[in-house]
RORO-572965 format. One record per residue (C-alpha): residue in one letter; x, y negated, z negated. Coordinates in steps of 0.001 Angstrom, whole numbers, plus 500000, padded with zeros to 6 digits. Last residue first. Example, Ala and Ser with C-alpha at 12.3 -4.5 7.8 and 13.67 -1.06 7.14 Angstrom:
2
s513670501060492860
a512300504500492200
***
This chain:
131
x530074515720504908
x529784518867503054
x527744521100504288
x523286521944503299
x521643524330504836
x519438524327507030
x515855526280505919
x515558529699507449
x512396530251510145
x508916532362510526
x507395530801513417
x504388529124512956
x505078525996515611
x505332523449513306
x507489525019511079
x509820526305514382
x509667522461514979
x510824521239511674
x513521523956511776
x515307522851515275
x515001519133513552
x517153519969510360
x518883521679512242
x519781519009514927
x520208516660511977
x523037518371509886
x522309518333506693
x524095516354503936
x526471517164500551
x529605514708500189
x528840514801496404
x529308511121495429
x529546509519498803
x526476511623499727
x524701510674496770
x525057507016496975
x523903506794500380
x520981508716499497
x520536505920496532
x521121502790499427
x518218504683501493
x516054505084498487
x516193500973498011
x516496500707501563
x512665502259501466
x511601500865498042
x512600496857499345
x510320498560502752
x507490499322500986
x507010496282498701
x507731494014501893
x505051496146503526
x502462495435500188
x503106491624500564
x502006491825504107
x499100493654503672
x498389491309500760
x499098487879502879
x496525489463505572
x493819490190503343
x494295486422501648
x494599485216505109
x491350487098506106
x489370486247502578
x490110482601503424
x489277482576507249
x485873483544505907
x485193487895506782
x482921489225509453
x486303490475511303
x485230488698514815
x485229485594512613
x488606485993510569
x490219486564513644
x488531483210515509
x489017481234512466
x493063482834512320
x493324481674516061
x491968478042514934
x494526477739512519
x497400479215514296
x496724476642516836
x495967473344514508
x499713474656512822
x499034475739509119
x499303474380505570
x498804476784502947
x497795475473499339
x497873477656496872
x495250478100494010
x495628479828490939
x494619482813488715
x492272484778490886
x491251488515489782
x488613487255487925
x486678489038485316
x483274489501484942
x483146491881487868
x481177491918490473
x479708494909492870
x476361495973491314
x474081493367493061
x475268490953490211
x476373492804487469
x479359492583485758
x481871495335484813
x484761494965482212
x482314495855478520
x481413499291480181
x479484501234478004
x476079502320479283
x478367504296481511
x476404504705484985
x474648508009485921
x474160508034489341
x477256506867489912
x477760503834491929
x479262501273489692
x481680504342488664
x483677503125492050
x484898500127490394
x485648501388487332
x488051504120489326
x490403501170490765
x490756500288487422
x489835496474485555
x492785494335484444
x491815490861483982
x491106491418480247
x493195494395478970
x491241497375478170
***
């Protein structure tokens, strides 16, 4: 294994009952650290005195430092600009297709067959027409 890289599953082996004796990534202080950091540099964010004190107050009522919040915050963020470049990124390829092969369904189907689905009701799936 890489250094700096440690799995999503590693983490949650800390609390088997039987541990790996062999596990050359994970640390152990309490159980929860790892020996290698997940923080390459530092960044310097300067914020307005009111947005400031509002992200204390936030960070506060969350239990967390007002660094851990932005850093939380700034990573939520980060993965919703990930999200949405995929989303118009599949929108832009579905646009693609249908100029290519002109194939779509028609919405109000589409719809009337989601519902009979949702309701139990034994039902044909639309079909697809040429735009």
């Amino acid at each position: 294994m890489e250094k700096g890289n440690v799995p999503f599953s590693a983490f949650f082996s800390l609390f088997s009952p039987f541990p790996s004796i062999d596990r050359p990534e994970v640390g152990c202080y309490f159980g929860v650290t790892f020996r290698v950091s997940t923080m390459s540099s530092s960044t310097t964010l300067k914020l307005p005195p009111e947005l400031k004190e509002r992200v204390a107050e936030a960070a506060q009522a969350a239990g967390q430092s007002p660094h851990a919040f932005m850093v939380e915050a700034i990573e939520a963020q980060t993965r919703l600009a990930e999200r949405r470049r995929e989303f118009v990124a599949s929108a832009l390829e579905a646009e693609r297709e249908v100029a290519q092969f002109g194939l779509v369904y028609d919405g109000d189907e589409v719809l009337s067959y989601l519902q009979a689905r949702i309701a139990g009701q034994p039902v044909r799936r639309p079909r697809r027409r040429k735009s």
